[in-house]
Structures are given as structure tokens and as C-alpha cells.
C-alpha positions as CSV (number, residue, x, y, z in Angstrom):
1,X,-13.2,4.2,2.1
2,X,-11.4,7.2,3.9
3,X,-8.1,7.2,4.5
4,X,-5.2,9.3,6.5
5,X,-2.4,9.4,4.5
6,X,-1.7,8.9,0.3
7,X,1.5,7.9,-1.6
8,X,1.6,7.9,-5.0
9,X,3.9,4.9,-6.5
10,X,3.0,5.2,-10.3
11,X,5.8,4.7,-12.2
12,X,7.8,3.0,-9.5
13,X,9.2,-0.6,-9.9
14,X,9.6,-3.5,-7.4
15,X,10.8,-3.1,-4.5
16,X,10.3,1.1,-4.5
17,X,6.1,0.6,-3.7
18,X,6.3,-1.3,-0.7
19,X,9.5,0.3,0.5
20,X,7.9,3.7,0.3
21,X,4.8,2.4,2.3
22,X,6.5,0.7,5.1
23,X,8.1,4.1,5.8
24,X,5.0,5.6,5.4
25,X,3.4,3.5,7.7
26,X,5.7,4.4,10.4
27,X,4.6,8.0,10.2
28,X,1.0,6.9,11.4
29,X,-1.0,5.3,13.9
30,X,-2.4,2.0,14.4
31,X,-5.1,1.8,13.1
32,X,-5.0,4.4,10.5
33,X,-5.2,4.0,7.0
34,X,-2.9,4.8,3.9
35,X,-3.8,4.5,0.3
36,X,-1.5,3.5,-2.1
37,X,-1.4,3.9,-5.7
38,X,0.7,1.6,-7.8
39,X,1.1,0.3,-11.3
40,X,3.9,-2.2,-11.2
41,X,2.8,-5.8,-11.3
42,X,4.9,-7.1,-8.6
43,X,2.6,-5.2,-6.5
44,X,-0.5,-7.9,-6.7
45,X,1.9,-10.6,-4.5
46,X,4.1,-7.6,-2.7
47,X,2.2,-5.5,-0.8
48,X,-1.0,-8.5,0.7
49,X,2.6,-10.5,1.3
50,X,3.9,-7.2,2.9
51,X,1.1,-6.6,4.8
52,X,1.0,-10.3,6.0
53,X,4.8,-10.4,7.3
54,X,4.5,-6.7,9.0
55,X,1.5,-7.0,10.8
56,X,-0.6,-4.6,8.9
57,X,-4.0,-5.0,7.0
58,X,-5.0,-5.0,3.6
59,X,-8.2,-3.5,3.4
60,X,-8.6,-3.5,-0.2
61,X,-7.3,-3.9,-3.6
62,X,-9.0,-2.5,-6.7
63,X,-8.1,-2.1,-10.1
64,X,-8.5,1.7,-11.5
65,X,-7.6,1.3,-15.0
66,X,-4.3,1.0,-15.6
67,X,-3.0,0.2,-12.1
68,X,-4.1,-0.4,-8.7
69,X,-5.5,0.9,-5.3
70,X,-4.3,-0.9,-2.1
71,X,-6.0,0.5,1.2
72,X,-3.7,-1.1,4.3
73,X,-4.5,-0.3,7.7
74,X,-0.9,-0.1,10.2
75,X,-1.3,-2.4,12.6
């Protein structure tokens, strides 16, 4: 899927993923789309429960090897 904006959260542990997306969420527009790349396991439960409380979208959530892909769209 395309997507408008990328941050890279590799090496990052909880809270730093979802931290760094919400603020770069606010940088976009509704409706856009960042991907996120993150390899902490907290990340499973926090970003779909960040999404949830925020108002934002999680369009997907794969699995690329050794950590994850989460596609949210800013509500």
C-alpha cells in the first residue's frame, strides 16, 4: 500500500514507537498514511491500542522478518 510519510523505530523500546508516531501523525493530514517500522514487542498491543484511543486507523500489520510493518491512517 502507498504511504505519505515513514519512520523508522528499529531499535526503539516501549513507549519511544508510538511516541514518535503520534508526533508524526500531527505533521499530516487526515486521511494520510504513515508507515511504521518497529521491532519491539510491546508494539503488537501499542500501536492497534494507540490507534484505537487517538482516533486513527490501523491499516495493517505485517511481519517482515524480524520486526514489523504497521500502516495507520491519521484520522
Amino acid at each position: 500500500m502507498e504511504h505519505d510519510a515513514e519512520l523508522d523505530a528499529l531499535g526503539l523500546l516501549c513507549p519511544l514507537p508510538v511516541l514518535k508516531a503520534r508526533k508524526r501523525l500531527q505533521a499530516l493530514s487526515s486521511g494520510q498514511v504513515l508507515r511504521v517500522l518497529a521491532d519491539d514487542p510491546a508494539a503488537l498491543i501499542d500501536m492497534p491500542h494507540f490507534c484505537a484511543e487517538a482516533g486513527h486507523v490501523l491499516v495493517s500489520m505485517t511481519e517482515d522478518g524480524a520486526h514489523h510493518i504497521y500502516l495507520l491512517r491519521k484520522g
